[in-house]
MARZA-674931 format. One record per residue: residue in three letters; x, y, z of N, C-alpha, C, CB in turn. Coordinates in steps of 0.02 Angstrom, whole numbers, plus 50000, padded with zeros to 5 digits. Atoms other than C-alpha are relative to their C-alpha. Glycine has a CB too. Example, Ala and Ser with C-alpha at 12.3 -4.5 7.8 and 13.67 -1.06 7.14 Angstrom:
BEGIN
ALA500454994150000506154977550390500455006050000499505000150062 SER499584994149997506844994750357499615005550037500205002349929 
end
This chain:
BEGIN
UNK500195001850068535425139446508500525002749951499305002849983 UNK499445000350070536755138546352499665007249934499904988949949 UNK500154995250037536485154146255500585003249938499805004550050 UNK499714998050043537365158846089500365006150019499635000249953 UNK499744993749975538595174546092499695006249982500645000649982 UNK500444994250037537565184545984499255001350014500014998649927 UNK500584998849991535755190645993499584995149926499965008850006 UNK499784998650061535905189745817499714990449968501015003250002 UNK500085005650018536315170145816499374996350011500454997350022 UNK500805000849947534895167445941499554998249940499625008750049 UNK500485001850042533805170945815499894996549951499865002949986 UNK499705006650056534615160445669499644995950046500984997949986 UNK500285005849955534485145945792499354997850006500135001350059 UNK500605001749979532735148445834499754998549935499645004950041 UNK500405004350079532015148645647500464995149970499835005949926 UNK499675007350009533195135045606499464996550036500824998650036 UNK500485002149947532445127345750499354997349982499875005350039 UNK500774997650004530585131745727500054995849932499745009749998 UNK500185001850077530715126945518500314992250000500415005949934 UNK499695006250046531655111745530499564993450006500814997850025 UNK500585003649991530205100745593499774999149930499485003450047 UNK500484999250087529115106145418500424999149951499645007949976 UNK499865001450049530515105245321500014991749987500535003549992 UNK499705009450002530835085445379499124999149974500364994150111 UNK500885003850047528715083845343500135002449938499035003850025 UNK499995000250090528955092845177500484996149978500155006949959 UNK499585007450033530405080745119499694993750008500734998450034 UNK500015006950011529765068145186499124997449953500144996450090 UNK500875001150047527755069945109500445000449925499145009050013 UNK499894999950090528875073244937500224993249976500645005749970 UNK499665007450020529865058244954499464993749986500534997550068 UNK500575004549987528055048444996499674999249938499515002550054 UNK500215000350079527305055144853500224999049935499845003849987 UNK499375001650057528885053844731499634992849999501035000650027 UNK500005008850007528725033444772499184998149966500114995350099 UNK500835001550011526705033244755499915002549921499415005250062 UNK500344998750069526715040844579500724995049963499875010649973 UNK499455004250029528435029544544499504992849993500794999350057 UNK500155004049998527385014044597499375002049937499974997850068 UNK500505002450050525825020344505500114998949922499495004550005 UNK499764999950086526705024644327500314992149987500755007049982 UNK499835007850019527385006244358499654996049985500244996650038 UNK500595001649994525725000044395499775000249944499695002850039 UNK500294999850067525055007744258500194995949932500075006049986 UNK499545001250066526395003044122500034992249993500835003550006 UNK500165005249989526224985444189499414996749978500055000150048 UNK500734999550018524354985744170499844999349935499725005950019 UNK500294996450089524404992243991500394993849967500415010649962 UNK499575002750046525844980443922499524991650032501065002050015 UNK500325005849986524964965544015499374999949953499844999450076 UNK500575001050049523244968343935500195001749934499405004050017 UNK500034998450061523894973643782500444993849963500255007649991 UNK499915007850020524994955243771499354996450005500524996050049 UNK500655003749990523464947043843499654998149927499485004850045 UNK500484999650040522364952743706500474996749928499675008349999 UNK499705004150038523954948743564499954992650005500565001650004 UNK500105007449997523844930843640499294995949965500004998650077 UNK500555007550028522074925143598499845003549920498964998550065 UNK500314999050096522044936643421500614993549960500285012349951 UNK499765003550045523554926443378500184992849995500385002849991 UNK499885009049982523184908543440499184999649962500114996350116 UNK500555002250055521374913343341500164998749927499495005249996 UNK499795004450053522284914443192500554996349988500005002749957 UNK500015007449999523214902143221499794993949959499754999150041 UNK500285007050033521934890343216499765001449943499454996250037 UNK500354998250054520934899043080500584999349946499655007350008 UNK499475001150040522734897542967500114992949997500585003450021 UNK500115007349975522974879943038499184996049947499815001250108 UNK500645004350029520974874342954500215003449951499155000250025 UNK499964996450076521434885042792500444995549965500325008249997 UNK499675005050008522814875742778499994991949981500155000750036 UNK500035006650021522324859042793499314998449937499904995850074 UNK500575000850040520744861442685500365003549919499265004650042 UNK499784998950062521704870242538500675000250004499745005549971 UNK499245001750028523564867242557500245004549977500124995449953 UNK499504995450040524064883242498500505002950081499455008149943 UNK499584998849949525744889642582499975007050039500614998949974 UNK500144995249979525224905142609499575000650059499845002649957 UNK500214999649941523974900442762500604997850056499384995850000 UNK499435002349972525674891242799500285004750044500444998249953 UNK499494994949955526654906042829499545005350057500475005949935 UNK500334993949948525194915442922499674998850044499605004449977 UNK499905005549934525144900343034500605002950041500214991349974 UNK499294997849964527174905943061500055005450038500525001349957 UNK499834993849970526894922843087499585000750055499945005749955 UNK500454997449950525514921043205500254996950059499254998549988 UNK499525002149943526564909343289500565002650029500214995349988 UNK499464994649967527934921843306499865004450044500285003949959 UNK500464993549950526634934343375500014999150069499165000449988 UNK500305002349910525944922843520500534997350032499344993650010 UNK499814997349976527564919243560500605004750036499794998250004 UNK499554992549972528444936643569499615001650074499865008549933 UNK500424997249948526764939643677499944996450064499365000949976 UNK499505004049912527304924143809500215002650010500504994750019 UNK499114999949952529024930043834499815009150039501115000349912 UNK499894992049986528404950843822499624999050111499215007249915 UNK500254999549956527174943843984500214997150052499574999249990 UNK499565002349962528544933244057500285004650040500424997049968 UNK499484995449992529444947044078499755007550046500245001649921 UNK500224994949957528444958444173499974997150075499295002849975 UNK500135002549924528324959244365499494997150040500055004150033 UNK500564998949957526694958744406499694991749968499485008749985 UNK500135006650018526544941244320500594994250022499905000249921 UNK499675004649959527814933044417500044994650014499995000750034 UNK500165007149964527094919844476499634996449955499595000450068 UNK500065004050062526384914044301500304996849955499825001949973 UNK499495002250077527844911544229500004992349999500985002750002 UNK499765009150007527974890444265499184999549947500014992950112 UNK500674998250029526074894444191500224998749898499755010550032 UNK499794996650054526814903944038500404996149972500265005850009 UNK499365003450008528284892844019499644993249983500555000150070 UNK500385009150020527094875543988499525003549947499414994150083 UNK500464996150071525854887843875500584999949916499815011650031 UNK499394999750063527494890843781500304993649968500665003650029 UNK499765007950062528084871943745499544997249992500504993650020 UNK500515005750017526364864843724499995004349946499274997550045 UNK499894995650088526254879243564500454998749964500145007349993 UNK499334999150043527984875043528499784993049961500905000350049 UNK500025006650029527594855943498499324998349953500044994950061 UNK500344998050068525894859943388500265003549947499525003350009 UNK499754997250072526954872143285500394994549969500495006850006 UNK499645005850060528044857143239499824996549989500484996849999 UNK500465008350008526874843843257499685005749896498864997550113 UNK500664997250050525704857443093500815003649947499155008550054 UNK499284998150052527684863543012500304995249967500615002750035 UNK499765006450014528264846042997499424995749960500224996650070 UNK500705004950044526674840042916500075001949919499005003250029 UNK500254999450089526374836342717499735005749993499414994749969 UNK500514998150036525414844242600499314996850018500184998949936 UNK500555001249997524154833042628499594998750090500044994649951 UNK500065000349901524004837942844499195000750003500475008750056 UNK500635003049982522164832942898499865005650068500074990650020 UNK499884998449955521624845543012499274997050068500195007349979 UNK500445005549979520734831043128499785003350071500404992050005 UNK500474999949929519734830543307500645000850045499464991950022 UNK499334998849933521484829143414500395008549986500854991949984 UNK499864991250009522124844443315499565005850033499935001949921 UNK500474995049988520614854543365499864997650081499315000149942 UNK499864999549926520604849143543500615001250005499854994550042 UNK499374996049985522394854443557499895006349996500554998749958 UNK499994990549985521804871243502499355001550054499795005849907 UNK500594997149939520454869743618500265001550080499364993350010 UNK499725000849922521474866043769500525007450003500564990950015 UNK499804994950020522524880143692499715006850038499874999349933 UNK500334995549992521424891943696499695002050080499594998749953 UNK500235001349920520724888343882500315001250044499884994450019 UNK499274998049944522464889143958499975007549983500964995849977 UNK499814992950032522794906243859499335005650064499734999949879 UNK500844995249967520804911543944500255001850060499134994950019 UNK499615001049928521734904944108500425007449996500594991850004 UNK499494991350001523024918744079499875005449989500485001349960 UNK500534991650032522054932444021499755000950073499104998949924 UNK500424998349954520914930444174500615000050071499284994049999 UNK499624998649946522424927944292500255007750019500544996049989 UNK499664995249999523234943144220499515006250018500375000249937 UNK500384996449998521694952544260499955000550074499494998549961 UNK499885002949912521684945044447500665005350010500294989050015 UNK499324997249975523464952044463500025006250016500514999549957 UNK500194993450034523044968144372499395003150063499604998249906 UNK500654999049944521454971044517500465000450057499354993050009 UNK499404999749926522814965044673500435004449995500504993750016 UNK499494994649989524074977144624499645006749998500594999849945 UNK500284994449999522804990844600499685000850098499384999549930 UNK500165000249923522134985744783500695001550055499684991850015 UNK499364996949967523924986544849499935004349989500604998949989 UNK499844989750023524295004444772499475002950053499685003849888 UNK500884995849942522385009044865500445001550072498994991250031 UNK499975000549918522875002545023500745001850022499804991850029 UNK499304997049982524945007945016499835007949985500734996549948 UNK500174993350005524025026744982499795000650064499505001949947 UNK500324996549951522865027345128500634996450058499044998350009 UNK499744998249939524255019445236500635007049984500344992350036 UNK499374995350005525535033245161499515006850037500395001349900 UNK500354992949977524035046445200499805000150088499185001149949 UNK500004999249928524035041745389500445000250032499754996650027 UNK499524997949994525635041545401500275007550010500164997549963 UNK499754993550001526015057845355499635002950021500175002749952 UNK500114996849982524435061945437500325002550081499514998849982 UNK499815001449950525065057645599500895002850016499824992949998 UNK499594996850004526715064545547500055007150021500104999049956 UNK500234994149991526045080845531499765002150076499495000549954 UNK500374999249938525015080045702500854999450028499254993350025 UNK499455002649957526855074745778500725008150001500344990449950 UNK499514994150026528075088945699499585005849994500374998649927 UNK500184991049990526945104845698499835002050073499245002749953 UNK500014998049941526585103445865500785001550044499574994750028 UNK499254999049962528395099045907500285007549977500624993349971 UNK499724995150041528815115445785499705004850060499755000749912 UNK500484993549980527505126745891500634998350068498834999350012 UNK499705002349927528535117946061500565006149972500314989650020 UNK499174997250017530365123545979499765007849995500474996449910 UNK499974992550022529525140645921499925005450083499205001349934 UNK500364998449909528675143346109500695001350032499534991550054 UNK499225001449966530585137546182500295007249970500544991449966 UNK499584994750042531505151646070499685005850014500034999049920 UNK500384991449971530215167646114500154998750064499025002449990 UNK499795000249911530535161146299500625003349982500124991250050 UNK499224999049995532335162146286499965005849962500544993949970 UNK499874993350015532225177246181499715002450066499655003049930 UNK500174993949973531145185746288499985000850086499355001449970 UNK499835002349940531635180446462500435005550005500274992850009 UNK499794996550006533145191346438499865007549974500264997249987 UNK500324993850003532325205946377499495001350069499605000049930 UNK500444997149952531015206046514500425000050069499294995850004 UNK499634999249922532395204646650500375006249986500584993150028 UNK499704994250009533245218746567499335005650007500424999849927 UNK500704993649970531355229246575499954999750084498984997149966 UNK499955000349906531355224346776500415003549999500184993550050 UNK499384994149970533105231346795500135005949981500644998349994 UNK500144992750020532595247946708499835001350033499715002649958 UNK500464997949953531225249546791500225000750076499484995649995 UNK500084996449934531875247546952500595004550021499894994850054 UNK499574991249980533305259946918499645005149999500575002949951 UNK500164993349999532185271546860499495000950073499625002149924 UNK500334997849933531295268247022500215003250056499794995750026 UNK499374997749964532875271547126500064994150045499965007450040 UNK499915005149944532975253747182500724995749961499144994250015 UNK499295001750002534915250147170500104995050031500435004350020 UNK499465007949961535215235147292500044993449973499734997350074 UNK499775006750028534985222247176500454999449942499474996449982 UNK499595000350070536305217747063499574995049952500854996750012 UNK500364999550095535895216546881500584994449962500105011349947 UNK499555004950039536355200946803499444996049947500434994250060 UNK500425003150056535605194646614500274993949961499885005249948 UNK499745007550041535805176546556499635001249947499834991750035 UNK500234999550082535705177446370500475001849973499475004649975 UNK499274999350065536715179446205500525004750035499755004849909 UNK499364996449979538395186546249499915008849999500654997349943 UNK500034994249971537835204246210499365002650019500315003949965 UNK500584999649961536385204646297500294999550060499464995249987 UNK499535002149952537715198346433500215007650028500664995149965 UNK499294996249977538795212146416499565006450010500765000649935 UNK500114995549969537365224446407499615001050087499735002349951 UNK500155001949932536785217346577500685005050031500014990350015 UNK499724995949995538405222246622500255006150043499855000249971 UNK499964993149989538425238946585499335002050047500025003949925 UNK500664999849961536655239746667500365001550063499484992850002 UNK499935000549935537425233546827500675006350013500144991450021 UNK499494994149964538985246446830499675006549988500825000549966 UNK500624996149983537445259246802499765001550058499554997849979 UNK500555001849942536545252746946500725002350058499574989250001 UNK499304997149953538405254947040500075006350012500674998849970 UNK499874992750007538545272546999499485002950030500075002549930 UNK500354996549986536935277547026499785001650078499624998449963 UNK500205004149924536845269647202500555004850021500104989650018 UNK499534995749965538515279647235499705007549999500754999649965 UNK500284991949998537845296147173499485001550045499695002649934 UNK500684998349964536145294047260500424999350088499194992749975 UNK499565000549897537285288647442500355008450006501084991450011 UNK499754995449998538315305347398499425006949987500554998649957 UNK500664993550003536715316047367499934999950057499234999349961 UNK500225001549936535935309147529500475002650036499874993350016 UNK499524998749941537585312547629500065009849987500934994349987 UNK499814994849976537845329347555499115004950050500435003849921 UNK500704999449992535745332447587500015000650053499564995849980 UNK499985003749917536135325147773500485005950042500504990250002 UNK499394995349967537735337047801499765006949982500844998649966 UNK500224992350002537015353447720499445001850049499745002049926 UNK500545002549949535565349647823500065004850076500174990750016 UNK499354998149941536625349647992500005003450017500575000549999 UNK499384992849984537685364147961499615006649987500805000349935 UNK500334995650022536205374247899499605000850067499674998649933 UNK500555000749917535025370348079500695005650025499884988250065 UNK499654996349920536605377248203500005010949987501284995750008 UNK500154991549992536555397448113499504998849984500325006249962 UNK500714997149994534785398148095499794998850041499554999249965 UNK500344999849924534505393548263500255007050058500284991950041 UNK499724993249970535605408248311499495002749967500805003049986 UNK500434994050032534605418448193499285000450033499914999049916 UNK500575001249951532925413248265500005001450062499854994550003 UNK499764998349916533625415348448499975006549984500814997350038 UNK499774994549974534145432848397499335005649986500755001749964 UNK500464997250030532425436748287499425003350054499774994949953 UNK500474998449984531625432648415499925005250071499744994349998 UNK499764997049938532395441248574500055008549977500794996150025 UNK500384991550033532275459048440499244999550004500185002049901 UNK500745001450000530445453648436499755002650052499814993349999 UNK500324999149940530275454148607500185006050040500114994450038 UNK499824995849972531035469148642500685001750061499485000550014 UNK499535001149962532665461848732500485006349993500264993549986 UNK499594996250014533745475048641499835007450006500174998249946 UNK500464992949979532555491248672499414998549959500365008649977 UNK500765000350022530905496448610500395002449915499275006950054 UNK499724999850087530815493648413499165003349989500274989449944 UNK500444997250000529635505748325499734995449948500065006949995 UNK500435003450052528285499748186500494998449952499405004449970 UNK499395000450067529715499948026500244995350039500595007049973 UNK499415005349983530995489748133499404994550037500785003650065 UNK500345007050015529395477748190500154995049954499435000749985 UNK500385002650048528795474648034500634994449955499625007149954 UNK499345005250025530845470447959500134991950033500745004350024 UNK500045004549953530965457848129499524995649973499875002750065 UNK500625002650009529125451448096500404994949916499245007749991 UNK499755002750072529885447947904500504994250004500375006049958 UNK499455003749978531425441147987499734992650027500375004350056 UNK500175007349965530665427848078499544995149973499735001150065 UNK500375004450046529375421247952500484997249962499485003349956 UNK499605003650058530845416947838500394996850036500395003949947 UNK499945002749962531585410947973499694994050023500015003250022 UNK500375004350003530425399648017499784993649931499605004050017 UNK500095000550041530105395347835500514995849964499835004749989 UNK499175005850015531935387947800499954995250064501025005350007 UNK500025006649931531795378447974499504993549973499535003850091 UNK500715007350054530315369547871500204997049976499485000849940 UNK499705003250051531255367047733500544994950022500255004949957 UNK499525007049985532675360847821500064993550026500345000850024 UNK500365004849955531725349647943499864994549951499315003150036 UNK500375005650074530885340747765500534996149977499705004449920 UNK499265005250007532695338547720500414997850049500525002849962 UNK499595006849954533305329047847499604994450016500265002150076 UNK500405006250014531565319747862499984993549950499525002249992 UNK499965003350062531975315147673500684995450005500015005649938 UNK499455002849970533685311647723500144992350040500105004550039 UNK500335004549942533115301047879499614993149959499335005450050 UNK500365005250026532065291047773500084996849930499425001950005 UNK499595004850046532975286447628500644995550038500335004949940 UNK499435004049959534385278447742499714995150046500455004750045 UNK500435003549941533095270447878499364998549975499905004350065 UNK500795000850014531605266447759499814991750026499825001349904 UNK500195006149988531795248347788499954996950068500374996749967 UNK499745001949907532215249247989499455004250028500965003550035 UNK500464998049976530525248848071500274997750063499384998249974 UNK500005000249919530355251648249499365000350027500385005850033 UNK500695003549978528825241048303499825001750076500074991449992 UNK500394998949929527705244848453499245001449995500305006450040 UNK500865000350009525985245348498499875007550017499524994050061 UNK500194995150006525135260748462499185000950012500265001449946 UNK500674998750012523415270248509499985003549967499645001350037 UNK500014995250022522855276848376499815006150008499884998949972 UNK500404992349972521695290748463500405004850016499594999650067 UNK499584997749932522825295748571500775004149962500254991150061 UNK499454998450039524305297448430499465007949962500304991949937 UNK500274995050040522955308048314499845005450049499394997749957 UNK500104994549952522465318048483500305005349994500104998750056 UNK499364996650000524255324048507500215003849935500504995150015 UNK500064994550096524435329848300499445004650002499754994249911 UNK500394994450008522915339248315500485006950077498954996550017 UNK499824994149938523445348248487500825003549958500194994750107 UNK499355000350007525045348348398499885009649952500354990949950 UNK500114995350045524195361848248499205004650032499954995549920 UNK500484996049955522795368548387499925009949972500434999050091 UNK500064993150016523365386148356499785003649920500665002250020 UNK500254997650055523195387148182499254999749973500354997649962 UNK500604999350024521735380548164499175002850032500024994349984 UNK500404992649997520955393048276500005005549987499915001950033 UNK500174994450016521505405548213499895004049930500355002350029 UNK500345002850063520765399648038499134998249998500394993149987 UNK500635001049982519275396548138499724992949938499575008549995 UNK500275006750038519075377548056499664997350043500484994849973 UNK500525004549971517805367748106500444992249991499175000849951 UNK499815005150013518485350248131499434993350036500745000750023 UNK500495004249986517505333848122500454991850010499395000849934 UNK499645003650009518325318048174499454991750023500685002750040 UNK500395008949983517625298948204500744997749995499284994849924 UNK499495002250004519035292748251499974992650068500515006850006 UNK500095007349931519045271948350500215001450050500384993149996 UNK499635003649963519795264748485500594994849952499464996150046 UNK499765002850068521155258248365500524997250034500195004849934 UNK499564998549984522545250248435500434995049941500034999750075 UNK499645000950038523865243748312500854997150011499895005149976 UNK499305000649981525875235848312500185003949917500334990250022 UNK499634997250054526925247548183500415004250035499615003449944 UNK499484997449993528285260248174499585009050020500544998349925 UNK500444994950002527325275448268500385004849979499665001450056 UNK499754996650039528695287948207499894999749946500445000050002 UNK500244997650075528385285848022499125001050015500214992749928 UNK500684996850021526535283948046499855005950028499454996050013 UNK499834996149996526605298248135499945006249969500304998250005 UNK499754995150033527415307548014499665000849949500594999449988 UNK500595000850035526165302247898499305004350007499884993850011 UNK500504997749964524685308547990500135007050014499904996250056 UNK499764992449995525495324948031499925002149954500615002050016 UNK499814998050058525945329147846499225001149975500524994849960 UNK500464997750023524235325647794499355003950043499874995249966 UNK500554992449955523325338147937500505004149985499765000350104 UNK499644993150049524735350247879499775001349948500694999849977 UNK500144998750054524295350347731499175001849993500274994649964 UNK500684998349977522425349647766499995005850041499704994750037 UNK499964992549952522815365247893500195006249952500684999650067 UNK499874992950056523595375247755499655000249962500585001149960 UNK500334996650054522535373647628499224999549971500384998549952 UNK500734999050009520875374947693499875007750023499554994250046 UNK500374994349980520145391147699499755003750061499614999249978 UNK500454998549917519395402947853499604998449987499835006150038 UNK500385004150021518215394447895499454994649980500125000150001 UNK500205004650026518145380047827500024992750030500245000749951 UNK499925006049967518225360747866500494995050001499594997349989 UNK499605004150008519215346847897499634993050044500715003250023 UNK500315006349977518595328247923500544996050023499584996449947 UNK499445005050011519715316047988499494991450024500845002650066 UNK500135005549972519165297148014500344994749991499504998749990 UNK499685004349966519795281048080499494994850001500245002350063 UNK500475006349996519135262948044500494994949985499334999749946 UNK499495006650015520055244248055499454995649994500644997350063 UNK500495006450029519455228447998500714994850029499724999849885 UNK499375006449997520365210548023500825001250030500144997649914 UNK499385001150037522065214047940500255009449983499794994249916 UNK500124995250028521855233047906500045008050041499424998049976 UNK499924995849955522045248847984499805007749937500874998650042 UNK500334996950071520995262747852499985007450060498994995249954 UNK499934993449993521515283647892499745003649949500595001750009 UNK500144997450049520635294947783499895008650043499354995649960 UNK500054992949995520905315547803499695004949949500595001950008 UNK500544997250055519595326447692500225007550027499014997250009 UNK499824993650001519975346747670499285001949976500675002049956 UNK500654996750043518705359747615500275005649939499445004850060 UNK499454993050039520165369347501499874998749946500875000650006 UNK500074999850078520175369647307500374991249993500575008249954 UNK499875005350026520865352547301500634998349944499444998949979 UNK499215000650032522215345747194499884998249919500544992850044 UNK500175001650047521915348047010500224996449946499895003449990 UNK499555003750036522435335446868500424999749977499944998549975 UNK499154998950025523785342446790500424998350061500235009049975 UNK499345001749943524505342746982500044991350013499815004650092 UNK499815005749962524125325247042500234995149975499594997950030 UNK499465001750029525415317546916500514998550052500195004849954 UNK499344998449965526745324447026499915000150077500295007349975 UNK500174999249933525835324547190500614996350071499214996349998 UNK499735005249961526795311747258500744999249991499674993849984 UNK499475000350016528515314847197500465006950033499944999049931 UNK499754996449957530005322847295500205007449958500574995850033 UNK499964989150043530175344747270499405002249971500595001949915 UNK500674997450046528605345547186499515002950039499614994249961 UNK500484996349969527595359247227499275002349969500355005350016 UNK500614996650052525805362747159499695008350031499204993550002 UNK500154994949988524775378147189500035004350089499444999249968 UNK500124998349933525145387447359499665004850019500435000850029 UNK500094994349976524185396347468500045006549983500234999750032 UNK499764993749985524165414147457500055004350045499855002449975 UNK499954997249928523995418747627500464994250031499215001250043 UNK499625001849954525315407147700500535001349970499944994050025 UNK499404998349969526705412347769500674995249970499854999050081 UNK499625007049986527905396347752499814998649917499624993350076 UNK500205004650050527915390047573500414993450005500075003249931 UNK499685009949988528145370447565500434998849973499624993549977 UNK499495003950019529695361947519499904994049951500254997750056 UNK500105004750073528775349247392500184991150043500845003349916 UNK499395005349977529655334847517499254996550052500975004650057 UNK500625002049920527795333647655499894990749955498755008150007 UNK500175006950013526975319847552500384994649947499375000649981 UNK499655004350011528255311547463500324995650047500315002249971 UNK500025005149958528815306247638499644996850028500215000550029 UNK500175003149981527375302047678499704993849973499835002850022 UNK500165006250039527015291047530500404996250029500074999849926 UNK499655002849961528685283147572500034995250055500155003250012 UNK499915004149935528455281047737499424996150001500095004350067 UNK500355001850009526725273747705500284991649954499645005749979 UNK499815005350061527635260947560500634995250071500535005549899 UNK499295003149982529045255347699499494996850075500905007450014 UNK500355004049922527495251947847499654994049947499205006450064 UNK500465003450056526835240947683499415001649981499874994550011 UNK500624999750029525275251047655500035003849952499535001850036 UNK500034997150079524505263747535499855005850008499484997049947 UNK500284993049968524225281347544499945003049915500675005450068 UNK500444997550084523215287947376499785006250020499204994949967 UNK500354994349987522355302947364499294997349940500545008149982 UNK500735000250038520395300047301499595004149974499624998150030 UNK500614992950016519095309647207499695001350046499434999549949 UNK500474996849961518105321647308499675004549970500235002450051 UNK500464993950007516615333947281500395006650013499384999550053 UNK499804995349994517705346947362500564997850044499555004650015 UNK499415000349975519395348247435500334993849983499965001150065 UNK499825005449986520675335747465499944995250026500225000150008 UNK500175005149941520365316947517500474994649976499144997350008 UNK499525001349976521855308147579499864994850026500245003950029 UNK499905008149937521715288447628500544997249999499574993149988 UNK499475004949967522975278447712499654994850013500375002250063 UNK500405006550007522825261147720500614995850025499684997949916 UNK499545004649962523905249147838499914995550028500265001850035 UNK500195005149961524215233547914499955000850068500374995249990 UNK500004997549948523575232248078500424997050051499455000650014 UNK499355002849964525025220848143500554998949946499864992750040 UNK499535001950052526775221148050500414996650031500325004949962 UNK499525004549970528005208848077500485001649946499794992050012 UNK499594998850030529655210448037500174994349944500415001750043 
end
């Protein structure tokens, strides 16, 4: 998709865009209405000058005749001339009604009104003193007068049709433009709809590729179609996403190599802790115990730590490389308990398990490691004692682990961070070994890479720990 260079222009574009619809209906409803009050002031002015000749026609073809009988009955020149002038009147008031539009089609009308008046004014100008005003004279003004009625009542006809036009060129101008309207605000809402896409298409692909840096998911390159610097901060995004992917490979490697080189002397040290322990070197009194005894818990205690980091290690490099096989579950959870046997007699826990016949295809190393982590964790930080539940149930599609403690549980401020790598919440005060922060972040992990879910739920007391998996994965 064609995107401007700017962000900037973008938006020009779009309200351009968006407004220019309403502006073409507002011009064009002004232009509609401009013509509709052009036609009516025509209408009108038409109207007014028509009836207002009209009405000049029959006042001055009445006197006329009334000058015309004055005339012939007393001969003075004075009805003469006000015969002339009335004849000048009626007709100025022909030609003024000739001359309008809306009488058009009267004019051959107007035009025979006008020489049959012309040939009584000379037939009654050309006459004596002693002019007779007889029976043919007065049917001339009768026929006169009748035609004139004719025109009056035409011009009234006309005057009615052009008012019915105007009506009916209104309501079609008002469906017009209603239909206008229905056509261009919807198209406006389309163009406005189009323009927040395209804005915000590029913004929400730039919130994905935050998000999944800040998730630590680097393998996809980061690329933003949109205005040029929206482009360019794509970009920078993606030589971000470059860097960070190198730093996090060079963490991991040095994580992987300190790791290593840290196992080969503390395995001497442990070998040597424990061979003073045992008395290989002579008899050690209570004081040089108790140093030994010290020696080998911390000993032990970094072997933890370092073990976590290479698990963490291990499973950021191999999260996506499952190694499928069919698994019992019993038989796997058997072996993890026998695995923590000693501690948890000599914690004296009561353990309660319901655990199926389960059998399952997945990666039994991570789950595994899963299942371990959370009876470690359930082993350390339940109380003498106290309890530990574990149960085991599948359905269909499903494969449902849930481990329950009887310890203080994990309080809200902690279970924020529960799940995130180093993070340690409250430990023990009687163990030996403090945790590395690293147990259940791999086992979230490794839980997220078999595709299931591993939450931690409210409980009445202690910790409760479900896992939740498919019960066949395919690659």
């Amino acid at each position: 998709m064609f995107y401007p260079k700017s962000f900037l222009k973008l938006l020009l574009i779009g309200f351009t865009c968006s407004i220019a619809p309403l502006l073409v209906a507002f011009v064009s409803a002004n232009m509609y209405f401009g013509k509709l009050s052009k036609q009516s002031l025509s209408n009108l002015s038409q109207a007014v000058a028509t009836t207002r000749s009209s009405r000049v026609l029959m006042e001055e073809l009445t006197l006329m005749e009334r000058s015309a009988r004055q005339y012939s009955v007393l001969h003075d020149k004075l009805f003469l001339s006000n015969y002339q002038h009335a004849h000048t009147g009626f007709t100025s008031a022909l030609q003024a009604l000739s001359q309008q539009t809306i009488t058009q089609v009267q004019r051959p009308q107007l035009q025979h009104l006008l020489t049959q008046e012309k040939r009584l004014f000379d037939a009654i100008n050309q006459a004596d003193a002693n002019m007779i005003f007889d029976q043919n004279m007065a049917d001339f003004f009768s026929d006169l007068t009748s035609k004139t009625t004719d025109v009056i009542n035409k011009n009234n006809q006309l005057i009615d049709y052009s008012s019915a036009l105007y009506k009916a060129n209104v309501a079609k101008t008002q469906q017009w433009l209603l239909w206008q309207t229905l056509t261009l605000i919807p198209l406006a809402i389309m163009i406005a709809g189009l323009i927040t896409w395209m804005i915000a298409r590029p913004i929400r692909r730039m919130d994905a590729a935050i998000d999944q840096l800040g998730k630590g998911n680097y393998a996809h390159e980061i690329s933003i179609n949109g205005p040029g610097d929206l482009q360019q901060l794509g970009q920078r995004l993606n030589w971000l996403r470059i860097e960070l992917k190198d730093l996090q490979q060079q963490k991991q490697r040095f994580l992987q190599q300190a790791s290593h080189e840290l196992k080969t002397p503390l395995t001497a040290i442990r070998e040597a802790s424990e061979l003073l322990h045992d008395g290989v070197g002579g008899q050690l009194n209570a004081q040089q115990s108790e140093i030994i005894h010290i020696l080998h818990s911390n000993s032990l205690r970094l072997q933890n730590m370092i073990e976590n980091l290479l698990d963490y290690t291990k499973l950021q490099f191999s999260a996506a490389e499952l190694k499928l096989s069919l698994i019992s579950l019993k038989d796997e959870i058997a072996k993890i308990m026998q695995a923590h046997a000693l501690s948890i007699s000599q914690k004296k826990i009561t353990l309660h398990q319901a655990v199926n016949h389960i059998s399952l295809t997945s990666d039994k190393e991570k789950l595994c490691a899963i299942i371990d982590n959370l009876i470690s964790n359930a082993v350390k930080f339940t109380p003498d004692n106290g309890e530990i539940t574990i149960r085991a149930t599948s359905s269909k599609s499903s494969v449902t682990i849930a481990v329950q403690d009887s310890g203080p549980g994990v309080s809200e401020q902690h279970q924020a961070g529960l799940f995130e790598p180093f993070y340690r919440g409250n430990q023990p005060e009687k163990h030996l070994v403090s945790g590395s922060g690293l147990g259940l972040f791999i086992a979230k992990e490794a839980a997220i890479a078999l595709k299931g879910e591993l939450i931690l739920t409210s409980s009445e007391r202690g910790a409760h720990f479900v896992l939740q998996i498919p019960i066949n994965i395919t690659h």
